[in-house]
GULOLO-835213 format. One record per residue (C-alpha): residue number from 1; x, y, z. Coordinates in nm, 2 decimals. Example, Ala and Ser with C-alpha at 12.3 -4.5 7.8 and 13.67 -1.06 7.14 Angstrom:
# GULOLO-835213
num 1	X 1.23	Y -0.45	Z 0.78
num 2	X 1.37	Y -0.11	Z 0.71
***
This chain:
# GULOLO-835213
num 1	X -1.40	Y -1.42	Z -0.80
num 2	X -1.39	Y -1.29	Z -0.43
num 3	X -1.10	Y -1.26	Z -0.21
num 4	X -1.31	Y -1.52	Z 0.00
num 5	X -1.34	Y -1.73	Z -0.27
num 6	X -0.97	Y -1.72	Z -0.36
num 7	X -0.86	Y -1.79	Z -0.04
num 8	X -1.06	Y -2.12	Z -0.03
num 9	X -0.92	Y -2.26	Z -0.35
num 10	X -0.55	Y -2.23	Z -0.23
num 11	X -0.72	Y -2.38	Z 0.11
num 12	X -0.86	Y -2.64	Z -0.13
num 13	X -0.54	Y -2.69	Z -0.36
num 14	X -0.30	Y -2.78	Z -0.08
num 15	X -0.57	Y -3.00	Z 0.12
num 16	X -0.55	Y -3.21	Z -0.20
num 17	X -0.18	Y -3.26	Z -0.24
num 18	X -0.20	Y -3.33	Z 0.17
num 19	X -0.47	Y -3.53	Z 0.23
num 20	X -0.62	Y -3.28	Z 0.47
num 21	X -0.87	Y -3.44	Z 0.66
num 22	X -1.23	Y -3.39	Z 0.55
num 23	X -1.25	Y -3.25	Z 0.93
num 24	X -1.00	Y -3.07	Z 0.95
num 25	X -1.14	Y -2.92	Z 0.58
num 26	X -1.44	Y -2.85	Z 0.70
num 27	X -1.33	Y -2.68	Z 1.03
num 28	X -1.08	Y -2.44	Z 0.77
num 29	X -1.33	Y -2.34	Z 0.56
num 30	X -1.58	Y -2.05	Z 0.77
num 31	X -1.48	Y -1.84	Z 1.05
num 32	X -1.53	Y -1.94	Z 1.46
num 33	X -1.75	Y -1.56	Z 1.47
num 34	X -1.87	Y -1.28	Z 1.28
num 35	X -1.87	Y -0.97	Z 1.46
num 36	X -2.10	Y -0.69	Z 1.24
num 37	X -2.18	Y -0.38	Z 1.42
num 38	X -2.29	Y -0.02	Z 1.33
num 39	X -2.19	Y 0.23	Z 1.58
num 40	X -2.22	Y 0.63	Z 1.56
num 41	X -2.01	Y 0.91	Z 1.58
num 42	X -2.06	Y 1.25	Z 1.64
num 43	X -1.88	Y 1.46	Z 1.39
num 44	X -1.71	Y 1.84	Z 1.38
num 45	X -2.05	Y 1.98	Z 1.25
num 46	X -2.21	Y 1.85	Z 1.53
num 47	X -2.42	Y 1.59	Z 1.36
num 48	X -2.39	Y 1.19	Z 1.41
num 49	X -2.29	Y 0.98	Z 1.18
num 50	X -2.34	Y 0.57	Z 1.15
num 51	X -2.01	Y 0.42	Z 1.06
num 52	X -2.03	Y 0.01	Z 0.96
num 53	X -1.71	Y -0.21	Z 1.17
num 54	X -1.64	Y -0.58	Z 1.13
num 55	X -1.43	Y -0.78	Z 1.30
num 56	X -1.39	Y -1.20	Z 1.21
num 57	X -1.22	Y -1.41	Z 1.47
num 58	X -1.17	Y -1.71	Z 1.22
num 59	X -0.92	Y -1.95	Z 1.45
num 60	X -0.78	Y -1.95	Z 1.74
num 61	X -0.63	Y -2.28	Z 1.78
num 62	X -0.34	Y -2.20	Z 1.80
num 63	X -0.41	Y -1.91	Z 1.99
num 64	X -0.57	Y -1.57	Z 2.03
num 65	X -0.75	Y -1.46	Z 1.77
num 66	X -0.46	Y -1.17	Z 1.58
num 67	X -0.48	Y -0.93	Z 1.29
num 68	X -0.54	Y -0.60	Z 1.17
num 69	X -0.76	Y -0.32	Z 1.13
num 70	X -0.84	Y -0.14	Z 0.83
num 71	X -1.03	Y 0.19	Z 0.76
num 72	X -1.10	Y 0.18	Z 0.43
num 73	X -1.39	Y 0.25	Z 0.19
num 74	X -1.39	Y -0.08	Z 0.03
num 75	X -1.41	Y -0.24	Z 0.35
num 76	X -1.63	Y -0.54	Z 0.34
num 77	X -1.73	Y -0.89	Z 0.49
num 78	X -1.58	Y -1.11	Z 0.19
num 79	X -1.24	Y -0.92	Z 0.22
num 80	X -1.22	Y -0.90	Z 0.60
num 81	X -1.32	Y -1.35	Z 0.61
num 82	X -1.00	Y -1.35	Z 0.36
num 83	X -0.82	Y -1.15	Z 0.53
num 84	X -0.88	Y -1.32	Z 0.85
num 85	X -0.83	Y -1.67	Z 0.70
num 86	X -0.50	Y -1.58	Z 0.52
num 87	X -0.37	Y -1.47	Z 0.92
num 88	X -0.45	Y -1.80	Z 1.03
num 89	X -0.22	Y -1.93	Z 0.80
num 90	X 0.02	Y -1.67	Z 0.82
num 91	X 0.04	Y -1.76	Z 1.18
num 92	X 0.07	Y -2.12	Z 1.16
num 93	X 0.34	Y -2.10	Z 0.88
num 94	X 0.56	Y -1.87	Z 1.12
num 95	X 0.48	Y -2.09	Z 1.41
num 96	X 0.34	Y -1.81	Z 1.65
num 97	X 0.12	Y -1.88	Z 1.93
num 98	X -0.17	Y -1.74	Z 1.77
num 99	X -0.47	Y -1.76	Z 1.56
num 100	X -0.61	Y -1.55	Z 1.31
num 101	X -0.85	Y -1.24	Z 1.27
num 102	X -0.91	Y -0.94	Z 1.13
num 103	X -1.16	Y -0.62	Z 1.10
num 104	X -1.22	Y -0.30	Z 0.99
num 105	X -1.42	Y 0.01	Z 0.92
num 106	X -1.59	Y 0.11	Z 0.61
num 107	X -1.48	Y 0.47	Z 0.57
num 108	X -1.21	Y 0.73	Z 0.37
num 109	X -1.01	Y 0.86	Z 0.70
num 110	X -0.85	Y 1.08	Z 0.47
num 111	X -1.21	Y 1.26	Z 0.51
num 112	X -1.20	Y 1.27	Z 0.87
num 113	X -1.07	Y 1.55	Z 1.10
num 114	X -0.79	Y 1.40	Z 1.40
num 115	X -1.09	Y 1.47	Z 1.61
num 116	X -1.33	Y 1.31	Z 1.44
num 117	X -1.10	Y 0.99	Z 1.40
num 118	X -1.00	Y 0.94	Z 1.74
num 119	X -1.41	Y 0.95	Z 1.78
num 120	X -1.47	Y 0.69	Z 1.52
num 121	X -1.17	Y 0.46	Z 1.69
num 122	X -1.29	Y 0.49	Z 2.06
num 123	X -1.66	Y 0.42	Z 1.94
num 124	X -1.59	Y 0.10	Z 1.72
num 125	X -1.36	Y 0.00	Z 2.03
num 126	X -1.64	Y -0.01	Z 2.27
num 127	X -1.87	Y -0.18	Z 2.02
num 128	X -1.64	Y -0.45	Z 1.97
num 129	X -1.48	Y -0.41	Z 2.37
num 130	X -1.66	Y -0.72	Z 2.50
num 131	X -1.52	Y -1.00	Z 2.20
num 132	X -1.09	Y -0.84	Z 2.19
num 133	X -0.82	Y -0.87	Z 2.51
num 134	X -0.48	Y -0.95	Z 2.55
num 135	X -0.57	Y -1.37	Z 2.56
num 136	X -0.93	Y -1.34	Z 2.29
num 137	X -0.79	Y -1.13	Z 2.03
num 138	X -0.55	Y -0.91	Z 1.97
num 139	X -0.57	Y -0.63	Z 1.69
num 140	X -0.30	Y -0.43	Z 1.49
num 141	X -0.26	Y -0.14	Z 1.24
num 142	X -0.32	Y -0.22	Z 0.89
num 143	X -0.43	Y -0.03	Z 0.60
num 144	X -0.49	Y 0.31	Z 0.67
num 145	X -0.43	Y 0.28	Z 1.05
num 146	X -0.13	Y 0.37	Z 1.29
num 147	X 0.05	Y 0.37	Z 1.60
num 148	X -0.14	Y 0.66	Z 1.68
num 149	X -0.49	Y 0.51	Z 1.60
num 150	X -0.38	Y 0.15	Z 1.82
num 151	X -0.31	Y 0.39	Z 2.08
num 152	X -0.68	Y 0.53	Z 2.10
num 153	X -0.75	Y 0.19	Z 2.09
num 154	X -0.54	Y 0.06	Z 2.35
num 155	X -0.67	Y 0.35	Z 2.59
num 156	X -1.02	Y 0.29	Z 2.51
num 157	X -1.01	Y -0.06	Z 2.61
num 158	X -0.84	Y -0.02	Z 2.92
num 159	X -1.10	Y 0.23	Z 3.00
num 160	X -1.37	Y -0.02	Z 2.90
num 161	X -1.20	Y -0.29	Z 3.13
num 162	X -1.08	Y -0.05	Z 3.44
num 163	X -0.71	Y -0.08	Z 3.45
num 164	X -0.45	Y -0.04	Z 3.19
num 165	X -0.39	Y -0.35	Z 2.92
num 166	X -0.12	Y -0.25	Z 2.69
num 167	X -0.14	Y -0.64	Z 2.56
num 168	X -0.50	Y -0.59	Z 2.42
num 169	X -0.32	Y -0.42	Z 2.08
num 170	X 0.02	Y -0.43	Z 1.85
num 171	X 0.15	Y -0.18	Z 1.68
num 172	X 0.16	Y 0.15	Z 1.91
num 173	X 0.42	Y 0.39	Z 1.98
num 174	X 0.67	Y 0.32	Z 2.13
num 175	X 0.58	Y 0.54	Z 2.42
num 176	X 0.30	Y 0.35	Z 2.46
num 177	X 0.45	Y -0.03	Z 2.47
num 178	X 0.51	Y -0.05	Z 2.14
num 179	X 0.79	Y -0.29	Z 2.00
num 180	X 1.14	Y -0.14	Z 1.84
num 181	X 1.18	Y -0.22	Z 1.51
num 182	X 0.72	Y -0.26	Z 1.42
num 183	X 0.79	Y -0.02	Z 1.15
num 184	X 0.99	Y -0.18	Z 0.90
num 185	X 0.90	Y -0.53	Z 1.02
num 186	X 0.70	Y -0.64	Z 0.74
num 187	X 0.93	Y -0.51	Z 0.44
num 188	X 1.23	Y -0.68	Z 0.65
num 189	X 1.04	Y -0.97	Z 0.69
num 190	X 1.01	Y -1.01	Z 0.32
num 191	X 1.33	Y -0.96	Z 0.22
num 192	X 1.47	Y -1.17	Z 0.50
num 193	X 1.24	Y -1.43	Z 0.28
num 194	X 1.38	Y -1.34	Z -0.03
num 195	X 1.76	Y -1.37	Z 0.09
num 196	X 1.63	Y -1.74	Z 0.21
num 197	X 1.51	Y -1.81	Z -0.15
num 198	X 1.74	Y -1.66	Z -0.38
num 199	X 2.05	Y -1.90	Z -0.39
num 200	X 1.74	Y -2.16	Z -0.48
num 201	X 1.69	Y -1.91	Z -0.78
num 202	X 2.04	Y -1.74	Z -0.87
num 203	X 1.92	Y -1.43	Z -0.75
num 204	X 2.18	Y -1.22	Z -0.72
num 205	X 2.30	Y -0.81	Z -0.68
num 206	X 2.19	Y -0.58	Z -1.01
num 207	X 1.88	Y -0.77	Z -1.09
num 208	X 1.59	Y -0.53	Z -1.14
num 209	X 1.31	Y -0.50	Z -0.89
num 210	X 0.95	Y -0.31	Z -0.98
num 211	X 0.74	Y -0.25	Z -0.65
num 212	X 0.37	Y -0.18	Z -0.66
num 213	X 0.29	Y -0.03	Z -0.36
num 214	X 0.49	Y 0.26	Z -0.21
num 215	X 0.38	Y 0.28	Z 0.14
num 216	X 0.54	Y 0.15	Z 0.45
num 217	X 0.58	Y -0.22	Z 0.34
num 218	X 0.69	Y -0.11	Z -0.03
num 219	X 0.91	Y 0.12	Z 0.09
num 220	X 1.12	Y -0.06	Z 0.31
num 221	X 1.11	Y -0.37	Z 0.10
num 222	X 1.27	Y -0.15	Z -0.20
num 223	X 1.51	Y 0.04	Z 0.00
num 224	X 1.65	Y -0.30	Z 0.13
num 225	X 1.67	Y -0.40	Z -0.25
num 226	X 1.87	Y -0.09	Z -0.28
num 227	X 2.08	Y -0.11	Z -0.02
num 228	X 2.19	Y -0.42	Z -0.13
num 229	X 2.28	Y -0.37	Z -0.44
num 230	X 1.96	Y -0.40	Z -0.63
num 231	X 1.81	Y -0.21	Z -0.92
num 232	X 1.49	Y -0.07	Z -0.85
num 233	X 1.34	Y 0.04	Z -1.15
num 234	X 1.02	Y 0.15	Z -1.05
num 235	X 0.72	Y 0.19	Z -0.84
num 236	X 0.40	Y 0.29	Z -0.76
num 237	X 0.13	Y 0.42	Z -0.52
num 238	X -0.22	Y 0.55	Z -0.51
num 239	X -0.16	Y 0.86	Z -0.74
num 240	X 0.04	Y 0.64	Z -1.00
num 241	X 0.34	Y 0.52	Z -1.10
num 242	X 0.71	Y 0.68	Z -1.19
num 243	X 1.00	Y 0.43	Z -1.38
num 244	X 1.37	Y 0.47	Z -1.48
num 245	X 1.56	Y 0.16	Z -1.63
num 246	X 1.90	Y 0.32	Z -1.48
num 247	X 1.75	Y 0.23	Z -1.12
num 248	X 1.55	Y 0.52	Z -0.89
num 249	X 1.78	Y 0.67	Z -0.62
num 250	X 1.57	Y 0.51	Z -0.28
num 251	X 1.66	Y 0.77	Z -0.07
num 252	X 1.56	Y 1.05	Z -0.27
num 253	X 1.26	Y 0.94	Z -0.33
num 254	X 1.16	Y 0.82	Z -0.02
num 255	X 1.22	Y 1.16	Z 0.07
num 256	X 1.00	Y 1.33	Z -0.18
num 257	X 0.73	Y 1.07	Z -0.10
num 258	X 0.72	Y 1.20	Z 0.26
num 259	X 0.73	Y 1.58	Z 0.13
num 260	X 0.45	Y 1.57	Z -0.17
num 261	X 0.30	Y 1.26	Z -0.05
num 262	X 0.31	Y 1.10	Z -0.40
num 263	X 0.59	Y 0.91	Z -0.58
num 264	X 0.51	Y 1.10	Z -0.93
num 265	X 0.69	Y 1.37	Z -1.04
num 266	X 1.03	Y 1.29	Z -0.93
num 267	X 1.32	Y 1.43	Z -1.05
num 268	X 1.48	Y 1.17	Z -1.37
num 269	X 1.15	Y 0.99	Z -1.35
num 270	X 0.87	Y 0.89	Z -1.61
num 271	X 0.56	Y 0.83	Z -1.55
num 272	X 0.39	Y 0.46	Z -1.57
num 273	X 0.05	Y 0.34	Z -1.48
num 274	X -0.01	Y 0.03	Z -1.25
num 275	X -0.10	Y -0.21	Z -1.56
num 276	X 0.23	Y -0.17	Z -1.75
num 277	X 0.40	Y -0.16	Z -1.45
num 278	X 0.29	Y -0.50	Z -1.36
num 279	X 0.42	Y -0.62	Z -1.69
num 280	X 0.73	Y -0.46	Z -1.70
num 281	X 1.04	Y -0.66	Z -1.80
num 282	X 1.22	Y -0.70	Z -1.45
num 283	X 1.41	Y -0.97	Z -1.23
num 284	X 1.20	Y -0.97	Z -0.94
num 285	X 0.85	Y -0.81	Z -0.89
num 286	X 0.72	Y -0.70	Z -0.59
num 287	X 0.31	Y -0.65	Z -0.50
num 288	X 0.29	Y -0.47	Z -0.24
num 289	X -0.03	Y -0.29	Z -0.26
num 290	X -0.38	Y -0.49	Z -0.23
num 291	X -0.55	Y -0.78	Z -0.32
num 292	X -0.63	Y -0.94	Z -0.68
num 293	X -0.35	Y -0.72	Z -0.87
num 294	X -0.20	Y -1.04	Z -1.06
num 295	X -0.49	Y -1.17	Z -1.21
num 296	X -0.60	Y -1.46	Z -1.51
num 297	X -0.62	Y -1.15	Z -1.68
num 298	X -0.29	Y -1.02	Z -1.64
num 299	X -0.04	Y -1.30	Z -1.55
num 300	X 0.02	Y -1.38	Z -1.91
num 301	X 0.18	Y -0.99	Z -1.93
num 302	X 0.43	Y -1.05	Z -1.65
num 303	X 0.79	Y -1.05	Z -1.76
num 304	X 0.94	Y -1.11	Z -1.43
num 305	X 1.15	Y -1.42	Z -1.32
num 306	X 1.01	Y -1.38	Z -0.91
num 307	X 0.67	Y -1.26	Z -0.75
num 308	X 0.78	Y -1.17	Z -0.41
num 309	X 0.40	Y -1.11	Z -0.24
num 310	X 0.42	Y -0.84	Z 0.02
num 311	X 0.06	Y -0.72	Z 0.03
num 312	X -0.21	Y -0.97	Z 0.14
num 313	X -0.39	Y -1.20	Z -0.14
num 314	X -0.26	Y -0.99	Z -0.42
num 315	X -0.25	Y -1.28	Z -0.68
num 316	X -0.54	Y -1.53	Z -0.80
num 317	X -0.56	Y -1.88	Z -0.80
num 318	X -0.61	Y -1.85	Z -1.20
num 319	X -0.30	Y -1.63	Z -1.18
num 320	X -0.09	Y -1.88	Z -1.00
num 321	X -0.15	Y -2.12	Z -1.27
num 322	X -0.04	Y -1.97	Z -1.53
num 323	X 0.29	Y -1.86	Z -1.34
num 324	X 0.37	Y -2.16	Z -1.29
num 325	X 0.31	Y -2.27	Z -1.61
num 326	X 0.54	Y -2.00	Z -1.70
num 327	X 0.78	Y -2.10	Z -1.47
num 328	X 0.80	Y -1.71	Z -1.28
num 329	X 0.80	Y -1.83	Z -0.88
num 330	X 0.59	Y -1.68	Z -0.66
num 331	X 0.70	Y -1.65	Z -0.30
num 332	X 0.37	Y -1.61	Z -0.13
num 333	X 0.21	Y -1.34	Z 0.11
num 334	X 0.15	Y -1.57	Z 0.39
num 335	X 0.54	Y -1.63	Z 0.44
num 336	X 0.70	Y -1.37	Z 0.27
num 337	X 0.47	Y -1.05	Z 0.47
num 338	X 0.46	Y -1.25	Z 0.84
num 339	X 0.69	Y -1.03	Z 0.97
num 340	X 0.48	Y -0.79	Z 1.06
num 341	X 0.26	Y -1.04	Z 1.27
num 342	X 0.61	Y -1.19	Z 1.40
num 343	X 0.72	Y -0.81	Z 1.53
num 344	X 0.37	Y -0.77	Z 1.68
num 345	X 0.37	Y -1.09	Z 1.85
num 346	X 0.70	Y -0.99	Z 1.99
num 347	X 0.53	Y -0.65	Z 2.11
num 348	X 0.23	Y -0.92	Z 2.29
num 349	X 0.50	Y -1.09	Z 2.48
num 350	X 0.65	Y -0.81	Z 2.59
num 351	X 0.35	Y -0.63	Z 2.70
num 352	X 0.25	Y -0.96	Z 2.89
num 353	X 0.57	Y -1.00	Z 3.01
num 354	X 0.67	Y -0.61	Z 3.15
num 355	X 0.95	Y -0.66	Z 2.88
num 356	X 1.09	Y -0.37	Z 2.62
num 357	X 1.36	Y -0.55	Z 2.38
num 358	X 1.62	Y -0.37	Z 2.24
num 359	X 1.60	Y -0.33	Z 1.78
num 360	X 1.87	Y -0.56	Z 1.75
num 361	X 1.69	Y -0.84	Z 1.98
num 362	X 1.34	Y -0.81	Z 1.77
num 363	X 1.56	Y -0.81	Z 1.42
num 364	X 1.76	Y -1.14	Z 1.53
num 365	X 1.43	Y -1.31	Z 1.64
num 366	X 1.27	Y -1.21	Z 1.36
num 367	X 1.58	Y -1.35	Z 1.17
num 368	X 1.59	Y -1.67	Z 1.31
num 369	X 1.16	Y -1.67	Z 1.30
num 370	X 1.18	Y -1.62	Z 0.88
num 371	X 1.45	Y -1.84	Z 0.80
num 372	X 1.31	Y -2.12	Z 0.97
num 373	X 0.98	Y -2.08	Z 0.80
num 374	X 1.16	Y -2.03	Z 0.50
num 375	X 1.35	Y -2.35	Z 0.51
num 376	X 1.03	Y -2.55	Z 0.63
num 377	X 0.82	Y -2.41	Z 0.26
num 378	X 1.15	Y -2.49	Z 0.05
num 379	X 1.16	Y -2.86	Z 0.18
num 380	X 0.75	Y -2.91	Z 0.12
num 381	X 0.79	Y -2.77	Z -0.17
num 382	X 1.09	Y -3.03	Z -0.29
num 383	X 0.93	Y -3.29	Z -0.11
num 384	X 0.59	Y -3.25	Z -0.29
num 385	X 0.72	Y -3.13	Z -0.62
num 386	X 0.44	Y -2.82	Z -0.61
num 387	X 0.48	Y -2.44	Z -0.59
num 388	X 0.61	Y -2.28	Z -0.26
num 389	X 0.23	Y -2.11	Z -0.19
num 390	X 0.11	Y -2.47	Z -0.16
num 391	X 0.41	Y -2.57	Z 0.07
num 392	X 0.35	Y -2.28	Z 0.26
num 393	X -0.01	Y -2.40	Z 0.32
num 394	X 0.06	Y -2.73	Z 0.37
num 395	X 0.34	Y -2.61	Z 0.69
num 396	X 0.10	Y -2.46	Z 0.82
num 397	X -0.21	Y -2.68	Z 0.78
num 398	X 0.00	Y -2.97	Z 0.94
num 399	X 0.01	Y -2.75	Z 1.27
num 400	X -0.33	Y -2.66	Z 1.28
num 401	X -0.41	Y -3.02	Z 1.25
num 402	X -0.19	Y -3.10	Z 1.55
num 403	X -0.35	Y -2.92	Z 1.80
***
């Protein structure tokens, strides 16, 4: 099933237990525009190359459209709709004054020269210049993009539109009016959720977390775990997987991640691939890679007692059955990795508001942001007797409806 697909049966299974409007339904269910463009860039050799962009502004009623942008080879329409659709929830369940989007690139940047890159980013900005702006929609980094590539961006635009518009983007350096604390936001985010959670689950210090997924997200999401006390027993990235029941030293290996690029072949390490790493027996597992990971397929293998989601859409609606079934709670992506949207709509209202907040300021808003979302999914979910993905679309498909 595609990501678009799944994304409309967890739209579908909380509508049911709601009574969503058939309106309302209808509305939820295809994006407000489709932006497809090819644009060209010249490359190092001299020659000019087509490049394929999307970008899908799928609500904005609660506000500009907001998301990433992902360069990525497996960058499509299905998984930018989802993607987008999954930020308009995301959104809503935080209660930010915006709506949802996203886009992205089909292309390996690994491929790319910095020349060449900055060329694709300035190109897809003008072809897609006339539809984004600090009150239309506002992009962000996501997979495979950074500060530096929002900054391109950012520049671009204002070029476009004659004077500068730091508002137009999220995510940049800080030099560049970029938020404090953008960085880490999402992994804090989701442990923020988790510490909301876990007295509802007797969660406590020592239980054993496996992260799949070792860049920024899943890295700052296990060194919280072990800074508090947590075992992390393993995790993975693109190049594979590395496992040590006696807990990984964070530190270390965050270290020799930054200096090899790769978690495998650290020191006191074995080596594990994605699949058993999934079923591994553990307290807590965290996704944190892409989408469709915990599958019909697979759930039956999991021996964890929490999901903790902190990539987008990594589990399946089939998938979510059976955990429940199995009685392994899922805290889901649309809460539990919102506060990296939180932190860039912090860096909007800045921008718009000639404002630089100090790291401590964004952390206790972003606080105060999670553990009121938090709370809101933990009564919906008692209230309704149904699992906290449901009560996390059902907070946030009552605000939608209220505008």
């Amino acid at each position: 099933m595609s990501a678009f697909d799944n994304a409309m049966k967890q739209l579908k299974s909380a509508a049911q237990v709601m009574n969503l409007s058939s309106d309302m339904l209808e509305r939820m269910q295809k994006p407000e525009r489709i932006i497809d463009v090819e644009f060209s860039v010249k490359m190092d050799d001299g020659l000019v190359r087509i490049f394929h962009g999307y970008r899908v502004q799928y609500s904005n009623i609660l506000g500009p459209y907001k998301g990433g942008l992902r360069f990525h080879p497996q960058v499509d329409l299905d998984e930018v709709k989802a993607l987008s659709f999954w930020m308009t929830i995301k959104c809503a369940v935080v209660d930010l004054p915006l709506g949802g989007g996203k886009g992205g690139v089909t292309v390996n940047p690994k491929e790319l020269s910095q020349v060449e890159l900055e060329g694709l980013t300035r190109s897809f900005t003008r072809s897609i210049g006339d539809v984004i702006g600090p009150d239309k929609d506002v992009p962000a980094p996501d997979v495979n993009t950074t500060p530096q590539i929002m900054d391109w961006l950012v520049d671009e635009y204002s070029n476009i539109v004659g004077h500068p518009s730091p508002a137009v983007v999220t995510g940049k350096s800080l030099e560049h009016g970029g938020s404090e604390g953008r960085g880490a936001a999402t992994g804090k985010g989701a442990y923020l959720v988790f510490e909301a959670f876990r007295s509802e689950h007797n969660l406590q210090p020592g239980a054993t977390v496996a992260v799949q997924g070792f860049g920024n997200a899943g890295q700052e999401i296990a060194r919280l775990f072990h800074e508090n006390g947590y075992k992390v027993i393993a995790v993975s990235d693109s190049h594979g997987g590395i496992f040590n029941e006696g807990g990984l030293d964070l530190p270390a290996l965050i270290r020799h991640k930054k200096e090899t690029k790769s978690v495998l072949g650290f020191a006191g390490s074995h080596e594990i691939s994605d699949s058993k790493l999934l079923a591994l027996m553990c307290d807590i597992l965290v996704p944190a890679f892409m989408e469709n990971q915990i599958t019909g397929e697979n759930a039956e293998s999991l021996n964890c007692k929490v999901v903790l989601e902190v990539a987008n859409g990594p589990t399946s609606p089939e998938a979510d059955e059976i955990l429940a079934r199995r009685r392994i709670k899922l805290f889901p992506d649309v809460l539990t990795n919102a506060g990296g949207v939180v932190v860039s709509c912090f860096e909007w209202m800045q921008n718009k508001q000639g404002e630089h907040w100090s790291e401590e300021q964004v952390f206790d808003r972003l606080k105060q942001t999670m553990d009121k979302a938090s709370t809101s999914v933990i009564q919906t979910a008692k209230q309704h007797n149904i699992i906290y993905r449901q009560a996390a679309f059902i907070v946030a498909l009552e605000r939608l409806s209220k505008k």
